[in-house]
N, C-alpha and C positions, 0 to 999 in steps of 0.2 A: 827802428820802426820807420815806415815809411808814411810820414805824419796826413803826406795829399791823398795817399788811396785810402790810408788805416789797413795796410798790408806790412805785417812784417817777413822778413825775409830771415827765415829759421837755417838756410842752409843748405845743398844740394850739394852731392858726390856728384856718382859717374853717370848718369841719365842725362838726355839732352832734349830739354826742354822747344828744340827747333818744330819738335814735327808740329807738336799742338800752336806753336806760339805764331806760327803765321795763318792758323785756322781760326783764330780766336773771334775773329770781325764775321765770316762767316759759319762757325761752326752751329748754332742752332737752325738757321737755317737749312744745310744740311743734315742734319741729326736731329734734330729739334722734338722734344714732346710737347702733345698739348697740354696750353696750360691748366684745364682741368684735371686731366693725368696729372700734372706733379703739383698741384695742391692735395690733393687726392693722396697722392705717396708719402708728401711730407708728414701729412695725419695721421697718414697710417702706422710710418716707423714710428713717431714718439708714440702711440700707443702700445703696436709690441715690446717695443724697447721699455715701457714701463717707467718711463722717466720721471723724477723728482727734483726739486728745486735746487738741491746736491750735486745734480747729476751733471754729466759735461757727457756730451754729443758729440762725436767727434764725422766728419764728413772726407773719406781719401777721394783725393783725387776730385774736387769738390767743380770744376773746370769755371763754367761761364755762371751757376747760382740758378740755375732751373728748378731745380727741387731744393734747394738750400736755403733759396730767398722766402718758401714758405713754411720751413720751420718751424713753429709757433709752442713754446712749450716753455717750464718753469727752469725748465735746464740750461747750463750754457751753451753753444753751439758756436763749434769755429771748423772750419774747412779750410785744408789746405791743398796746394797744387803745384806741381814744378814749372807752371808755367806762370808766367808774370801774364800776358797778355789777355789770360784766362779771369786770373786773377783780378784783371781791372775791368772787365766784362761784367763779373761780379758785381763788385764795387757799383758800376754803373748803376747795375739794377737797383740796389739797395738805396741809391743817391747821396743827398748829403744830408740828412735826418738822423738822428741818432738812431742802432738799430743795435741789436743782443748778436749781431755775428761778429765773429773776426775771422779775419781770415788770413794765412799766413802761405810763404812760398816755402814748401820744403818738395823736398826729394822721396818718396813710399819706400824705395828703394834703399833709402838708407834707411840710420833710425828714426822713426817716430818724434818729432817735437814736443813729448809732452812723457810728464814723469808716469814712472811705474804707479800705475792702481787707479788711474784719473780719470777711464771711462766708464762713464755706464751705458752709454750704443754707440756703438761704431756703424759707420752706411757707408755704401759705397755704392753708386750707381754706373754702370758699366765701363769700369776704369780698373779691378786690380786682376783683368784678365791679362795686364800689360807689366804686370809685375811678379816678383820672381815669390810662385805661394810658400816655400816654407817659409822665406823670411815674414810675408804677410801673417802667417799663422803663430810665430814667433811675438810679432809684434802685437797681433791683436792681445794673446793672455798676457805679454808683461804692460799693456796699458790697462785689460781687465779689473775693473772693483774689486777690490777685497772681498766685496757682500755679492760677486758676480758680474756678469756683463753679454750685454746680446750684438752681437754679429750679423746687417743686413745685407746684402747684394739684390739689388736691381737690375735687372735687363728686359730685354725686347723678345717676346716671342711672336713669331709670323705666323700668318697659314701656312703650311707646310706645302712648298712648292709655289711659292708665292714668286715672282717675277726677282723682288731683292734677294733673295735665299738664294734662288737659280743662279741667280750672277756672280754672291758671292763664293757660292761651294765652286764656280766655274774659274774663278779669280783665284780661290786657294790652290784650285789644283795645278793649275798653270803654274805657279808659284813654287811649289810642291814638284813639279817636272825639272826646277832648277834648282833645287835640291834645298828652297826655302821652306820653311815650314810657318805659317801664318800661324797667330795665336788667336783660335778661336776660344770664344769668351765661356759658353757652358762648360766645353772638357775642361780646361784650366780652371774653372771656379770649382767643379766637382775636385779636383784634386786639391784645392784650397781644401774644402769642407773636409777632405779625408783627411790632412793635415792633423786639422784640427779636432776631429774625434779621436786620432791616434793620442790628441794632447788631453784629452776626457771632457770634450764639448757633445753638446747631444745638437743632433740634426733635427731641425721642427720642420713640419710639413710648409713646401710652398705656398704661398696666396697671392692668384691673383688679384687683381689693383684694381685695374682701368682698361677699357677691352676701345677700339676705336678703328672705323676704316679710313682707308688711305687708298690712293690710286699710284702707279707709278711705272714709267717706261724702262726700257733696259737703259734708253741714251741719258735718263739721270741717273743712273748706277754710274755708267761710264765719264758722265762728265764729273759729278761730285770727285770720284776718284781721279782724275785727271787735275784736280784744285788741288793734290794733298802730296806732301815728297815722300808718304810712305803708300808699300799698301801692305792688307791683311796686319794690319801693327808693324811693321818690319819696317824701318828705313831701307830704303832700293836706291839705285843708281837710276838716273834718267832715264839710260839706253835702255836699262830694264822694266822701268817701269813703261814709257810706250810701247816695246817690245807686248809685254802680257797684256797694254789696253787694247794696242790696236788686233793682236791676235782675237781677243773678247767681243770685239764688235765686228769682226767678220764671224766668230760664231753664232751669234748672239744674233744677227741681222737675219740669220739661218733659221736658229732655234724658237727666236718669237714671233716669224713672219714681218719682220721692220721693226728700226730703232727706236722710231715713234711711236709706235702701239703701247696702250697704257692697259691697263691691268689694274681691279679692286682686290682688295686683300684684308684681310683684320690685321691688326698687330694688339698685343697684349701687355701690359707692363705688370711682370712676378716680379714677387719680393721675394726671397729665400733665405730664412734665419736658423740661426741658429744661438745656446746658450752659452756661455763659459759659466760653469761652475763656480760658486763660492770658495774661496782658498779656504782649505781646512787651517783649523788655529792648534798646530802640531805644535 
């Protein structure tokens, strides 16, 4: 246990915690929700998830504590993350107050830090598109409750044709011409979810959250990307990655009339659940 952050470190395979862990100083920044959106989300999972004083909340990929630090419920709540520098972001927020999270560094990727039957909501906010779903699917029913267990996913949806959208379906596909494939986050959650009803979980209808607008140029697509050593999730090579920015901002300077032109848009933050079943008492 790492007694200064109250981070313990549960353990990481083969992942490499570099992409996030030099993002971590400015990752809300870049990505950032507002924070009445994730008070708003936090509320909302522990009410689907149904949560009780028994229960233990578990949060993958839990990164800097945007939506984690507001939490608020009779359950336990710990989030973990393979990156430490994520993890001390966290922390930050929380301060030095005594607080009902913990939060530990492991690996999604491997196995789960926590015994079989221990949750009753798992959440995951735009993180286990980056990970491999059967295992994810694997892992959610053997942490599943005995008496059940509910499975959240959060992400961002835009206006459709929104300036970030344009950029980055323009960014995959460049990607995609070198024979990378970007892991976009709804395909891969949708095959999460199919996982998981092949396993006997029932799909609940989405709900939106928090609906908010945003203004934004093409040249902070370009530069946020230019701050990060991956893109579309992928570690790339330097040559690579300027290679595909600077191709994107001679298109891009084409496609929106200048790099500086800003553009309004909505963006929406779903929630998309789902149940695991009660283990029959066979």
């Amino acid at each position: 246990m790492r007694k200064d952050l109250g981070i313990s470190d549960a353990g990481s395979s083969h992942a490499s915690p570099e992409l996030f862990d030099g993002q971590a100083g400015f990752f809300d920044r870049r990505t950032g929700l507002p924070d009445e959106c994730c008070r708003a989300v936090a509320q909302k999972i522990v009410e689907i998830g149904e949560t009780h004083v028994d229960s233990l909340v578990v949060e993958v990929g839990c990164g800097t504590g945007q939506i984690g630090q507001w939490v608020e419920a009779q359950a336990r709540y710990v989030g973990f993350d393979l990156s430490l520098n994520m993890l001390r972001e966290f922390q930050r927020r929380l301060g030095a107050t005594e607080s009902r999270q913990l939060l530990l560094q492991a690996d999604a990727n491997a196995t789960w830090p926590f015994a079989d039957g221990a949750a009753g909501l798992i959440f995951s906010s735009r993180a286990v598109h980056l990970l491999e779903h059967e295992h994810v699917a694997a892992e959610v029913f053997r942490l599943a409750s005995p008496n059940g267990a509910t499975l959240i996913l959060g992400r961002v949806e835009r206006t459709h044709g929104s300036v970030k959208e344009l950029m980055a379906r323009e960014m995959n596909e460049r990607l995609r011409l070198r024979g990378l494939k970007g892991r976009r986050g709804e395909r891969r959650n949708r095959r999460l979810f199919e996982s998981c009803e092949r396993l006997g979980a029932e799909v609940l209808e989405p709900l939106p959250v928090a609906t908010w607008r945003v203004s934004a140029s093409p040249r902070q697509s370009l530069d946020s990307w230019r701050s990060l050593e991956s893109l579309g999730g992928l570690p790339v090579s330097a040559e690579t990655r300027a290679e595909v920015l600077d191709e994107l901002e001679v298109w891009a300077a084409s496609a929106f009339g200048g790099l500086e032109r800003e553009f309004e848009f909505e963006e929406t933050y779903v929630l998309s659940p789902l149940r695991v079943p009660p283990r029959s008492k066979a």
